[in-house]
Each structure stands twice: as C-alpha cells, then as structure tokens.
PQR file of N, CA, C, O and H, with PARSE charges and radii, in Angstrom:
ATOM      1  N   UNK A   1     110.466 112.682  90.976 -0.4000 1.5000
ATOM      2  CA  UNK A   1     109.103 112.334  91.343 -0.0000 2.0000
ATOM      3  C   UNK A   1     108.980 110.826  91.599  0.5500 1.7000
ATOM      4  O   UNK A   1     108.102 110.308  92.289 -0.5500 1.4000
ATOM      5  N   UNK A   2     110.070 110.121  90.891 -0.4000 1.5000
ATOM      6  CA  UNK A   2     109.925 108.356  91.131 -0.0000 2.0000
ATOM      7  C   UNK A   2     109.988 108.067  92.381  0.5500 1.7000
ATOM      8  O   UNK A   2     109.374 107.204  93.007 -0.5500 1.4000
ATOM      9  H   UNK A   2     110.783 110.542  90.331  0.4000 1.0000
ATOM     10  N   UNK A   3     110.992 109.056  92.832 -0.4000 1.5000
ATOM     11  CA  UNK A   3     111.733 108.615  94.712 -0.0000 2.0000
ATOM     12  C   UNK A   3     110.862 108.677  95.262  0.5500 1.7000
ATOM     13  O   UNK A   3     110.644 107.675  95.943 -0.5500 1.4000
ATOM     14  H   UNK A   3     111.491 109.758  92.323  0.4000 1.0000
ATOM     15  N   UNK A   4     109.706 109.935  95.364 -0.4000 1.5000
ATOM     16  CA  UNK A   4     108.713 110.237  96.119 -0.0000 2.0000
ATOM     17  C   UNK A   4     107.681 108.825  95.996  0.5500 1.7000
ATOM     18  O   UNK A   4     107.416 108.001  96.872 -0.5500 1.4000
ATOM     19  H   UNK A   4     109.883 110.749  94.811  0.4000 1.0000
ATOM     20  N   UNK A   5     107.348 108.875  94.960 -0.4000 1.5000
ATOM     21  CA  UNK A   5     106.064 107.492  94.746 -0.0000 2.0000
ATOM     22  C   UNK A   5     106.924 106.168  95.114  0.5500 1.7000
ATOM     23  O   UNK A   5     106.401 105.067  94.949 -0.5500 1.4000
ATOM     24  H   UNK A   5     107.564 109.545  94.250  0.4000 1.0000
ATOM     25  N   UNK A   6     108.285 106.282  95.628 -0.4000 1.5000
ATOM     26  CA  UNK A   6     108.499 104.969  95.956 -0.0000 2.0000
ATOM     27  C   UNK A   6     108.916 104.831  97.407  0.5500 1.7000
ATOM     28  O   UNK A   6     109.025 103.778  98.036 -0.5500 1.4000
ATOM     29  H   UNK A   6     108.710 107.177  95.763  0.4000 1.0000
ATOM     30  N   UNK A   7     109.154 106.199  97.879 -0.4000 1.5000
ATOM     31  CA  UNK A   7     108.784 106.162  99.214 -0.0000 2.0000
ATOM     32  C   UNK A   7     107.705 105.874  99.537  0.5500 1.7000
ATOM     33  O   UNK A   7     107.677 104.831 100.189 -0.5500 1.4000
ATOM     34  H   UNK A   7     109.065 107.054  97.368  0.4000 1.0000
ATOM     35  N   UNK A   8     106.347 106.543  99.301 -0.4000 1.5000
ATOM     36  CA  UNK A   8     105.103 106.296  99.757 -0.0000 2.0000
ATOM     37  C   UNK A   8     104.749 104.971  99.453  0.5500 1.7000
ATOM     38  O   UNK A   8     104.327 104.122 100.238 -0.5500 1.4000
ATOM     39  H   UNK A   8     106.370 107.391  98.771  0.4000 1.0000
ATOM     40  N   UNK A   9     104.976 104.856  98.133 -0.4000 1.5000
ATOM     41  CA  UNK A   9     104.661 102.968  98.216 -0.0000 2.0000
ATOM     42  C   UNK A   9     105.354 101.946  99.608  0.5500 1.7000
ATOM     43  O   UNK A   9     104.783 101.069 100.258 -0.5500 1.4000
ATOM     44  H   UNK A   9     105.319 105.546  97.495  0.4000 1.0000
ATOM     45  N   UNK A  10     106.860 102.500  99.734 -0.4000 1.5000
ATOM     46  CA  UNK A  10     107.213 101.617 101.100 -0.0000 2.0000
ATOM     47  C   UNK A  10     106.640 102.171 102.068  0.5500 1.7000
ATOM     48  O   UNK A  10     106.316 101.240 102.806 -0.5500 1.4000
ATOM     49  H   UNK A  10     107.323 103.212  99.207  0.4000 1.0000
ATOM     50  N   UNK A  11     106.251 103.312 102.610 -0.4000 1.5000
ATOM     51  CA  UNK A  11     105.688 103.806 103.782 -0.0000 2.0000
ATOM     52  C   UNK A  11     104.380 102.614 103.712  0.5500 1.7000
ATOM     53  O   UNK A  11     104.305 101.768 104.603 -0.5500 1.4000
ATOM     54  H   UNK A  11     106.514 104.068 102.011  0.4000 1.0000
ATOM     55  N   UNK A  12     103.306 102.647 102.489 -0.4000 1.5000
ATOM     56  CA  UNK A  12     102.176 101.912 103.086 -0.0000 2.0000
ATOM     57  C   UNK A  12     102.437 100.535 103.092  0.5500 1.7000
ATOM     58  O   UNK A  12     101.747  99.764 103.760 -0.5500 1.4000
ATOM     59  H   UNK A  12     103.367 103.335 101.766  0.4000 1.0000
ATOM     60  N   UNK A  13     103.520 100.108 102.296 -0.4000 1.5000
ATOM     61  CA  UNK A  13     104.008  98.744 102.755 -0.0000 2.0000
ATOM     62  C   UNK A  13     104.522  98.325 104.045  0.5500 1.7000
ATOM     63  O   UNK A  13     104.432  97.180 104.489 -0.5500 1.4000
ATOM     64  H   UNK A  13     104.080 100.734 101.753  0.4000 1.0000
ATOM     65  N   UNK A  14     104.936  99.077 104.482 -0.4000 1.5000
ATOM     66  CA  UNK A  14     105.344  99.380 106.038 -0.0000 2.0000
ATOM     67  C   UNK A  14     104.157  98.941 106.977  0.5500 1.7000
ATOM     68  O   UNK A  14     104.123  97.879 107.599 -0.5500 1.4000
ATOM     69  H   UNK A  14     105.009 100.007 104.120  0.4000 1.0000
ATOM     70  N   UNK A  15     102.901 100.214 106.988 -0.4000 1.5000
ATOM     71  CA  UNK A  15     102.266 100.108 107.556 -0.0000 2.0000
ATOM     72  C   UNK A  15     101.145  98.929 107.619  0.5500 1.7000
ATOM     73  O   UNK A  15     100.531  98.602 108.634 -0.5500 1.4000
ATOM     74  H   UNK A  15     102.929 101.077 106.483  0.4000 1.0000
ATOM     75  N   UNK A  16     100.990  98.284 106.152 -0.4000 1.5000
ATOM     76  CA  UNK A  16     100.156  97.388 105.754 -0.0000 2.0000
ATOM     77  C   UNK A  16     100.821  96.039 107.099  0.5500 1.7000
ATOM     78  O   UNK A  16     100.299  95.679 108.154 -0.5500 1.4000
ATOM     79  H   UNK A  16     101.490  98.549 105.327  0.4000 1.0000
ATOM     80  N   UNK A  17     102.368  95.530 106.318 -0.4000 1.5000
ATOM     81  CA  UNK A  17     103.053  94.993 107.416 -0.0000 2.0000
ATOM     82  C   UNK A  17     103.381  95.269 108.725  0.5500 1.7000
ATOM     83  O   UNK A  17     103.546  94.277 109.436 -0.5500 1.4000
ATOM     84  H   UNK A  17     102.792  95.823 105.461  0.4000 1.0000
ATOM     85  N   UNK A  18     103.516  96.331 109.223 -0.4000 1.5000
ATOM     86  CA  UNK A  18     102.969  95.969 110.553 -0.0000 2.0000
ATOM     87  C   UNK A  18     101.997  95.934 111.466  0.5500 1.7000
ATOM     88  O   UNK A  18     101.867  95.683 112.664 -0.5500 1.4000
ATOM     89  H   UNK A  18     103.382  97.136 108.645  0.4000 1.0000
ATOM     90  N   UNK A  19     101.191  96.338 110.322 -0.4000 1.5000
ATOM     91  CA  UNK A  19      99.616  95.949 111.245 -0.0000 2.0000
ATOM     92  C   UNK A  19      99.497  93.871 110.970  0.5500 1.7000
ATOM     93  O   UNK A  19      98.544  93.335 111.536 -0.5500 1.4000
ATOM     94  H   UNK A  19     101.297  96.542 109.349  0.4000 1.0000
ATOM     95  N   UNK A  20     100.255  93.145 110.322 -0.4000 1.5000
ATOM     96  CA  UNK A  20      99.729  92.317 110.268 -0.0000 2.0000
ATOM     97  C   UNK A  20     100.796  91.341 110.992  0.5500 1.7000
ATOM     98  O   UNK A  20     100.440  90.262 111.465 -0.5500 1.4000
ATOM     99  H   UNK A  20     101.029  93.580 109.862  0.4000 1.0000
ATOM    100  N   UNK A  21     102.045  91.769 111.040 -0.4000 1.5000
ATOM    101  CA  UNK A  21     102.937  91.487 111.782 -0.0000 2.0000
ATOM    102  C   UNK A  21     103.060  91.953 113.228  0.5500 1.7000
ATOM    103  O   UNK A  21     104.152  91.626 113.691 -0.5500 1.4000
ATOM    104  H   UNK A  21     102.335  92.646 110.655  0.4000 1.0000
ATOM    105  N   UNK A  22     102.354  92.556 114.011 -0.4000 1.5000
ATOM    106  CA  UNK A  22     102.362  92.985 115.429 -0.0000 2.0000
ATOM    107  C   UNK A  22     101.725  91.663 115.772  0.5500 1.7000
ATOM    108  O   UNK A  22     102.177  90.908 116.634 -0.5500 1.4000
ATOM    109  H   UNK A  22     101.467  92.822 113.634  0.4000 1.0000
ATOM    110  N   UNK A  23     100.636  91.422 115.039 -0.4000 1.5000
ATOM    111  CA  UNK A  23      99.593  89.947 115.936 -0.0000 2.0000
ATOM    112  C   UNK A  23     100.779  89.027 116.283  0.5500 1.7000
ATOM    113  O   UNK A  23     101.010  89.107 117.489 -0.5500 1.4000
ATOM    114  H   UNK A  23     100.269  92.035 114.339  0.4000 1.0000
ATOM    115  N   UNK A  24     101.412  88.383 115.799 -0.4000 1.5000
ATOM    116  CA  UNK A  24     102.506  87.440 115.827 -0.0000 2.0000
ATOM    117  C   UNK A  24     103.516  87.955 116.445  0.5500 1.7000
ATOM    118  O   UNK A  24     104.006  87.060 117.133 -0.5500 1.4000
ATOM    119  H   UNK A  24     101.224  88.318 114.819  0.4000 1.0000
ATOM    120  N   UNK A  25     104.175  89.064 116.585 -0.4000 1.5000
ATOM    121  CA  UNK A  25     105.152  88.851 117.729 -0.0000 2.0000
ATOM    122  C   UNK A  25     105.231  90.705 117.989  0.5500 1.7000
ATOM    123  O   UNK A  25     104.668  91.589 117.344 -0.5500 1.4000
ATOM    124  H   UNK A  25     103.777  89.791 116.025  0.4000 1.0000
ATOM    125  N   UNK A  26     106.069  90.800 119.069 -0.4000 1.5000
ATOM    126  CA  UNK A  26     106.181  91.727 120.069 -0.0000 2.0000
ATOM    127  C   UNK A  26     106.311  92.737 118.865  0.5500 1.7000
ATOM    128  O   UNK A  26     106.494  92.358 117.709 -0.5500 1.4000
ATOM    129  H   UNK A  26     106.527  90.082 119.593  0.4000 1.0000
ATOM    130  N   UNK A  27     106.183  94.260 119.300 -0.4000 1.5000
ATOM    131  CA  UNK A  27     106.288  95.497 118.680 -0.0000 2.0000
ATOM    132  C   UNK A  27     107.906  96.227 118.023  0.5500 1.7000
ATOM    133  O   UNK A  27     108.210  96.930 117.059 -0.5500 1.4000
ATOM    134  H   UNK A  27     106.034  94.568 120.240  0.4000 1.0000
ATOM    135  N   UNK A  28     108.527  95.683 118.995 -0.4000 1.5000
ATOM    136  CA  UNK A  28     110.076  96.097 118.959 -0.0000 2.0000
ATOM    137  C   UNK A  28     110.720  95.082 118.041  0.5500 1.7000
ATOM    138  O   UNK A  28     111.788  95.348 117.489 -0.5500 1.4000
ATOM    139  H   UNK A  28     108.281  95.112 119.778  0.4000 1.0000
ATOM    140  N   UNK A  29     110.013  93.756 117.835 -0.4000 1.5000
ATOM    141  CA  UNK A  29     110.698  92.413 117.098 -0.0000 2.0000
ATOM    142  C   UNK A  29     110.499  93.213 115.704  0.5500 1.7000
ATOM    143  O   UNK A  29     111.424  93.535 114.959 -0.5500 1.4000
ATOM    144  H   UNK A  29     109.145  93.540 118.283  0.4000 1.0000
ATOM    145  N   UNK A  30     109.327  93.435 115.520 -0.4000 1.5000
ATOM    146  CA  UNK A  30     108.619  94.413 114.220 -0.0000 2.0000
ATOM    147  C   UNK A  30     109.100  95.329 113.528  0.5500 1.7000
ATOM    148  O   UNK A  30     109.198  95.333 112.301 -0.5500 1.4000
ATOM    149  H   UNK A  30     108.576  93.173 116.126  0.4000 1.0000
ATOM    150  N   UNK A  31     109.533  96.428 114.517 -0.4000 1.5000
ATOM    151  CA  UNK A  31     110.177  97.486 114.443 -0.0000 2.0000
ATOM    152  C   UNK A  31     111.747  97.189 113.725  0.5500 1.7000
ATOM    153  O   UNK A  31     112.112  97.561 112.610 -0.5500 1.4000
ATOM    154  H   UNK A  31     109.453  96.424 115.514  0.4000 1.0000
ATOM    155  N   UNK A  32     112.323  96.611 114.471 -0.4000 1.5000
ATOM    156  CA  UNK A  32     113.809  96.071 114.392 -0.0000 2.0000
ATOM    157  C   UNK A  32     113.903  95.707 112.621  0.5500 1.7000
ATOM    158  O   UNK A  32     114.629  96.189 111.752 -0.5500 1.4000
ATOM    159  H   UNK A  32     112.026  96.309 115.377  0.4000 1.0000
ATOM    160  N   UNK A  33     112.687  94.505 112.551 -0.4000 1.5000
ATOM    161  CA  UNK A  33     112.741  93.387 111.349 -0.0000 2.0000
ATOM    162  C   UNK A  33     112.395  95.071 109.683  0.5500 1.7000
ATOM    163  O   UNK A  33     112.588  95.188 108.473 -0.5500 1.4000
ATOM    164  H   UNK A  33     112.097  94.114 113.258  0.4000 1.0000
ATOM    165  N   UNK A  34     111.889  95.823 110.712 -0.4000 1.5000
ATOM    166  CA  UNK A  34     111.220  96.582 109.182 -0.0000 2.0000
ATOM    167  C   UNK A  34     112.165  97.493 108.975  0.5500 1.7000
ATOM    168  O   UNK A  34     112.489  97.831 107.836 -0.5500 1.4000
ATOM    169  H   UNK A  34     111.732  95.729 111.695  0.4000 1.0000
ATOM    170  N   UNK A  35     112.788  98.059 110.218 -0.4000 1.5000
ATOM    171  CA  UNK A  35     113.999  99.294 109.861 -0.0000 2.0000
ATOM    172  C   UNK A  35     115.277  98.331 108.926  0.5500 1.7000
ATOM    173  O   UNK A  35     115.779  98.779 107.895 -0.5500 1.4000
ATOM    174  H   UNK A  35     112.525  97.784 111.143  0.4000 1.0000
ATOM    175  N   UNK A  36     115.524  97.439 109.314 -0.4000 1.5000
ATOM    176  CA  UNK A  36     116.257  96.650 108.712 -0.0000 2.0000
ATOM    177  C   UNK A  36     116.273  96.592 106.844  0.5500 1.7000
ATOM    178  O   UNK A  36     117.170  96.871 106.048 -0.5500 1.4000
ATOM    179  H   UNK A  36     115.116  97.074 110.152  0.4000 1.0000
ATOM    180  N   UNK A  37     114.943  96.131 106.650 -0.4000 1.5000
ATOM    181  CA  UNK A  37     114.603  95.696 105.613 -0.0000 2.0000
ATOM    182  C   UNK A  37     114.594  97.645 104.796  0.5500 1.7000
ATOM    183  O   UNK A  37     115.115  98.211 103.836 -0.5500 1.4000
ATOM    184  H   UNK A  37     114.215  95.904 107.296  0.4000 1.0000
ATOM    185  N   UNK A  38     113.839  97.931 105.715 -0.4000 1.5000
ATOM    186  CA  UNK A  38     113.917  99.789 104.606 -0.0000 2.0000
ATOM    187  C   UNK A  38     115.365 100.247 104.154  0.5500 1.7000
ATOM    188  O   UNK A  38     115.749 100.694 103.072 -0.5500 1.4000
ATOM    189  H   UNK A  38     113.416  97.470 106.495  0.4000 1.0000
ATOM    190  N   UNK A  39     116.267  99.908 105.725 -0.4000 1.5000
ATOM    191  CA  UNK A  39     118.008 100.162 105.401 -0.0000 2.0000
ATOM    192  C   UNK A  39     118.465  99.694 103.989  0.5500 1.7000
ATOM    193  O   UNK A  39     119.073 100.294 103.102 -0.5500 1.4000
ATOM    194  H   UNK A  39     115.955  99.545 106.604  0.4000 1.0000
ATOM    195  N   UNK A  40     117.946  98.354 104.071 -0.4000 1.5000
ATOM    196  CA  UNK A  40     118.833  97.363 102.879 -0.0000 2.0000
ATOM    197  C   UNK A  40     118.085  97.711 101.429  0.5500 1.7000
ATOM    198  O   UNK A  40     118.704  97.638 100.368 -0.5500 1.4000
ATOM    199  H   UNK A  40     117.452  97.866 104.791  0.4000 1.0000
ATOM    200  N   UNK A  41     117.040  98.000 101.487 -0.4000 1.5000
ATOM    201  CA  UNK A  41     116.043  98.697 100.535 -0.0000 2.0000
ATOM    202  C   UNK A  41     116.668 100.022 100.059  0.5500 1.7000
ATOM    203  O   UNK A  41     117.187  99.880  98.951 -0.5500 1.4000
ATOM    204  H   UNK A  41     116.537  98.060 102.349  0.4000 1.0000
ATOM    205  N   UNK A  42     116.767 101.164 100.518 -0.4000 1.5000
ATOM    206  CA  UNK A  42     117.457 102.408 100.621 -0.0000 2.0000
ATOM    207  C   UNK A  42     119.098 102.264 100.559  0.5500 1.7000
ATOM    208  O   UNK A  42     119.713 103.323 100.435 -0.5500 1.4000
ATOM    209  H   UNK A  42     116.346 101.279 101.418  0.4000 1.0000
ATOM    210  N   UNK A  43     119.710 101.282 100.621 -0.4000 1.5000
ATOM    211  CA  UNK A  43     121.067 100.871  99.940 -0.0000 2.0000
ATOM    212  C   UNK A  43     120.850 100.948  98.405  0.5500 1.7000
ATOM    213  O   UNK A  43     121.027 101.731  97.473 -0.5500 1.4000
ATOM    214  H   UNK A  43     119.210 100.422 100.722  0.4000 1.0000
ATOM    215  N   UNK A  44     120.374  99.721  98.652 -0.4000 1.5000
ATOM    216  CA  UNK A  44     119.941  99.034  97.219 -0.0000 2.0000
ATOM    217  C   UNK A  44     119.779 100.206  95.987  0.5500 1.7000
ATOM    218  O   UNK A  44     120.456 100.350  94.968 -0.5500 1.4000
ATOM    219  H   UNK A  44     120.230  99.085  99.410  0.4000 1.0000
ATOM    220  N   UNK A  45     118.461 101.082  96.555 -0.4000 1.5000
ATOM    221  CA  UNK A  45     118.181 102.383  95.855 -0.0000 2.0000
ATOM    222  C   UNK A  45     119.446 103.080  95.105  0.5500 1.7000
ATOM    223  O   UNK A  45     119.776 103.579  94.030 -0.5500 1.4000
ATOM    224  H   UNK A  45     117.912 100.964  97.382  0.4000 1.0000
ATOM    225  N   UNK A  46     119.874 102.807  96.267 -0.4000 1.5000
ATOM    226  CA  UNK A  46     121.490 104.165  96.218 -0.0000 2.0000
ATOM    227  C   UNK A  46     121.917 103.712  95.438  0.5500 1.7000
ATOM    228  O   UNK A  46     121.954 104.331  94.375 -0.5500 1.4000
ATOM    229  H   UNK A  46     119.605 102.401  97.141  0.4000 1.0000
ATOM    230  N   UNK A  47     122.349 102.687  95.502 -0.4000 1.5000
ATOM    231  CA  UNK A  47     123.529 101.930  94.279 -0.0000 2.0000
ATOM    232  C   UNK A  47     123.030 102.006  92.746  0.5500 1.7000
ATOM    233  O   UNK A  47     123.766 102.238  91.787 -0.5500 1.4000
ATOM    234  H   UNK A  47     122.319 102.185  96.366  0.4000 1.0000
ATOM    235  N   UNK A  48     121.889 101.810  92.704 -0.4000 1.5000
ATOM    236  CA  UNK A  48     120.709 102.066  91.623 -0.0000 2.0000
ATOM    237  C   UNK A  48     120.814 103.164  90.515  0.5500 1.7000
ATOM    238  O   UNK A  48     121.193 103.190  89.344 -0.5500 1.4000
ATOM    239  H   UNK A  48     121.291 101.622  93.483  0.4000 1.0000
ATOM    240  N   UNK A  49     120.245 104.172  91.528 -0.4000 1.5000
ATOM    241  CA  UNK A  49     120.144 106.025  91.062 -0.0000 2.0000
ATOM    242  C   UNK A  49     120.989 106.841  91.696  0.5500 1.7000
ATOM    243  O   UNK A  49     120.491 107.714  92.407 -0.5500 1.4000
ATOM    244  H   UNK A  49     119.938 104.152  92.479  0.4000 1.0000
ATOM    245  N   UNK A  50     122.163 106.762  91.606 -0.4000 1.5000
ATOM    246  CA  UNK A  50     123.229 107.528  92.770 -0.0000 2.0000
ATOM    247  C   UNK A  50     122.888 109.258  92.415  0.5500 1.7000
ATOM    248  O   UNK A  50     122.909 110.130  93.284 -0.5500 1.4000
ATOM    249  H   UNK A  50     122.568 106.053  91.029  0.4000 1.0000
ATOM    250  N   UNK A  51     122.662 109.437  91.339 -0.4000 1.5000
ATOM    251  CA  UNK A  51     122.745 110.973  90.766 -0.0000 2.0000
ATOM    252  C   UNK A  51     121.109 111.108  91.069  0.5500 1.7000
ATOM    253  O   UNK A  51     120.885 112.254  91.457 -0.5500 1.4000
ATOM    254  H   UNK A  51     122.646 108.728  90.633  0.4000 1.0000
ATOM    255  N   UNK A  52     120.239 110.529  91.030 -0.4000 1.5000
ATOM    256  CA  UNK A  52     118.998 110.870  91.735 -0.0000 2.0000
ATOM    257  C   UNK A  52     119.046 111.146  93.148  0.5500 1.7000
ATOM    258  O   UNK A  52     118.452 112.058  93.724 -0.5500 1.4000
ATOM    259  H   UNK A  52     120.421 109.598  90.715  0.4000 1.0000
ATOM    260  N   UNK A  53     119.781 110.306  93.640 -0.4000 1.5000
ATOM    261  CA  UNK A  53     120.117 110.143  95.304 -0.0000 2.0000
ATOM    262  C   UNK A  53     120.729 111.605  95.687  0.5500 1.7000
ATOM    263  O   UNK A  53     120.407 112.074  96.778 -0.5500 1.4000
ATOM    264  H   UNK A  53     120.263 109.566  93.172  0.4000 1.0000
ATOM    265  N   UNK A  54     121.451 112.216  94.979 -0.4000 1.5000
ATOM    266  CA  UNK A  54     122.128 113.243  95.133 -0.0000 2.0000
ATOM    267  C   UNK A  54     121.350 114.706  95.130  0.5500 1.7000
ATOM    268  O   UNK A  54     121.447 115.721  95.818 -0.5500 1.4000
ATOM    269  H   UNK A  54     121.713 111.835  94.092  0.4000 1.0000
ATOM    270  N   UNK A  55     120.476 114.276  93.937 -0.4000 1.5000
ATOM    271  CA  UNK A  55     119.648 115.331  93.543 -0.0000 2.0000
ATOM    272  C   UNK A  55     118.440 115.631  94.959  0.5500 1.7000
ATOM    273  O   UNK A  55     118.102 116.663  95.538 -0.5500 1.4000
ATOM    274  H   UNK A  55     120.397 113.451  93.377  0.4000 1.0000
ATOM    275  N   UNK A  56     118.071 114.265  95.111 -0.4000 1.5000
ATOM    276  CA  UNK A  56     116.966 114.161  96.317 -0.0000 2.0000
ATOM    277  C   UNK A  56     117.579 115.011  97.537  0.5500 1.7000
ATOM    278  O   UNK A  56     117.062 116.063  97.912 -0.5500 1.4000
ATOM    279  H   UNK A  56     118.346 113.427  94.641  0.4000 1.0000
ATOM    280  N   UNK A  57     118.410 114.610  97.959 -0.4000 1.5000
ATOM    281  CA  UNK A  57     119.070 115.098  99.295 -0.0000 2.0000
ATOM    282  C   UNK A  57     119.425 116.528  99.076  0.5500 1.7000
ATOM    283  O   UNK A  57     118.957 117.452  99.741 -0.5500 1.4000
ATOM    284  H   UNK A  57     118.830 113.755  97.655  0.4000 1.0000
ATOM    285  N   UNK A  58     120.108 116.628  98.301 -0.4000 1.5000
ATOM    286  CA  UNK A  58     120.106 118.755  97.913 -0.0000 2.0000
ATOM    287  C   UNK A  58     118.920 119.561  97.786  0.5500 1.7000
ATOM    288  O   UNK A  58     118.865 120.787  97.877 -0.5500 1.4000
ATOM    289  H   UNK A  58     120.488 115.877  97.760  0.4000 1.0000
ATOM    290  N   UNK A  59     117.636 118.468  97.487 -0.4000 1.5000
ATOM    291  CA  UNK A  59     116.193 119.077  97.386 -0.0000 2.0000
ATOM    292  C   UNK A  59     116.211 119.629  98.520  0.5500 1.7000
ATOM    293  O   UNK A  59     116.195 120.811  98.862 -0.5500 1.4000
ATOM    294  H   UNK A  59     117.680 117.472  97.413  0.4000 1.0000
ATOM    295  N   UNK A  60     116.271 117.980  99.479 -0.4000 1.5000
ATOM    296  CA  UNK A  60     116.001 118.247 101.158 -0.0000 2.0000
ATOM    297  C   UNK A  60     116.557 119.637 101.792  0.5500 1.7000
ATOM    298  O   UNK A  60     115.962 120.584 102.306 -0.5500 1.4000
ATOM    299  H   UNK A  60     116.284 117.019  99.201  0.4000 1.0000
ATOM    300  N   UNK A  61     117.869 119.397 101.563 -0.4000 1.5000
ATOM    301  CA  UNK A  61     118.892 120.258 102.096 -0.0000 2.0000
ATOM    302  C   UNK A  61     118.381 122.218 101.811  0.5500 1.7000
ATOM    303  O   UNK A  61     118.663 123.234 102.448 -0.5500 1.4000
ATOM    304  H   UNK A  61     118.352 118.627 101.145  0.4000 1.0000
ATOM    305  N   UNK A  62     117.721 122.025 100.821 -0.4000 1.5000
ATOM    306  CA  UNK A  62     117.289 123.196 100.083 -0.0000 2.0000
ATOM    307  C   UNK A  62     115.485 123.739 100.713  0.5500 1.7000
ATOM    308  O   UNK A  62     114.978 124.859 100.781 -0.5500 1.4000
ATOM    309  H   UNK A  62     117.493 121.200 100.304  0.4000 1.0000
ATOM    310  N   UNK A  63     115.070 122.688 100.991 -0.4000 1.5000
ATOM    311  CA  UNK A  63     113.823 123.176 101.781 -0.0000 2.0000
ATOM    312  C   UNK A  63     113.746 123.041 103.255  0.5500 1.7000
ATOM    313  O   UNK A  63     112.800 123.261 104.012 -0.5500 1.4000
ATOM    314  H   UNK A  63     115.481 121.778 100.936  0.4000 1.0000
ATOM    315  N   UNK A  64     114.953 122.629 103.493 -0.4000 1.5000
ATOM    316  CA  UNK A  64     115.174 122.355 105.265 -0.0000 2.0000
ATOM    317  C   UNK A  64     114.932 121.488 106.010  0.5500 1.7000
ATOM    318  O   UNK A  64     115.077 121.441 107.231 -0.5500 1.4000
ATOM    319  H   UNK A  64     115.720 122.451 102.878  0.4000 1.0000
ATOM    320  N   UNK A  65     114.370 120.415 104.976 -0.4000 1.5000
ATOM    321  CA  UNK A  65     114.367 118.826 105.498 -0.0000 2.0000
ATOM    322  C   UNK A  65     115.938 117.939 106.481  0.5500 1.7000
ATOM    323  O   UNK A  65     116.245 117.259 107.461 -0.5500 1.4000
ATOM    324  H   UNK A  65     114.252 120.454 103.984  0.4000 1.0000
ATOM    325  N   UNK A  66     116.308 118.442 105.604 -0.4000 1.5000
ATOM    326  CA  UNK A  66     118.298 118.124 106.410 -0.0000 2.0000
ATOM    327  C   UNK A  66     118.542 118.852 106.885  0.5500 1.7000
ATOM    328  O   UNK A  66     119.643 118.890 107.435 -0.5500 1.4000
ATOM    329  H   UNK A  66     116.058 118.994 104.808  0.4000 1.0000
TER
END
C-alpha cells in the first residue's frame, strides 16, 4: 500500500511541476527533465524495497497491468 501512496504522491508532484514549469520553457524540455527525474526516483525505490518491488510487479502481472 506504501508503493501506491508514493506513486500518487509523485504523480501530483509531477503534475503540480509541470504546470509550473511549462511557463518557462518548451513542453518537451519538461517532459524530458521529469521522465528523467521519475527514472532516477524509481531506481532509487528499487534499490530501497527490492522484495516490495517484486511483490508490486507480480500484483501487476496478476491483474493484467504487465
């Protein structure tokens, strides 16, 4: 249940930032700068909770998300 509430926390962090980051530069600069930052974020995770990480993805795999 942590993974979930910490996805959604980055999803609206996401969105919070790029509504405030589009004014200042192009859409794709945005895009680029945030997939980046979620990648290195979602590493990070992994290395963290590897046996959560495992558990999450077999959820997926199990309701047809993967």
């Amino acid at each position: 249940m942590r993974i979930f509430k910490l996805i959604f926390l980055l999803l609206t962090i996401l969105v919070i930032l790029s509504v405030v980051v589009v004014g200042e530069c192009g859409i794709k600069d945005v895009l680029g700068k945030v997939g980046k930052a979620i990648k290195d974020r979602a590493i990070e995770q992994v290395k963290k909770f590897p046996k959560a990480v495992k558990q999450t993805i077999q959820v997926l795999k199990i309701t047809g998300a993967l």
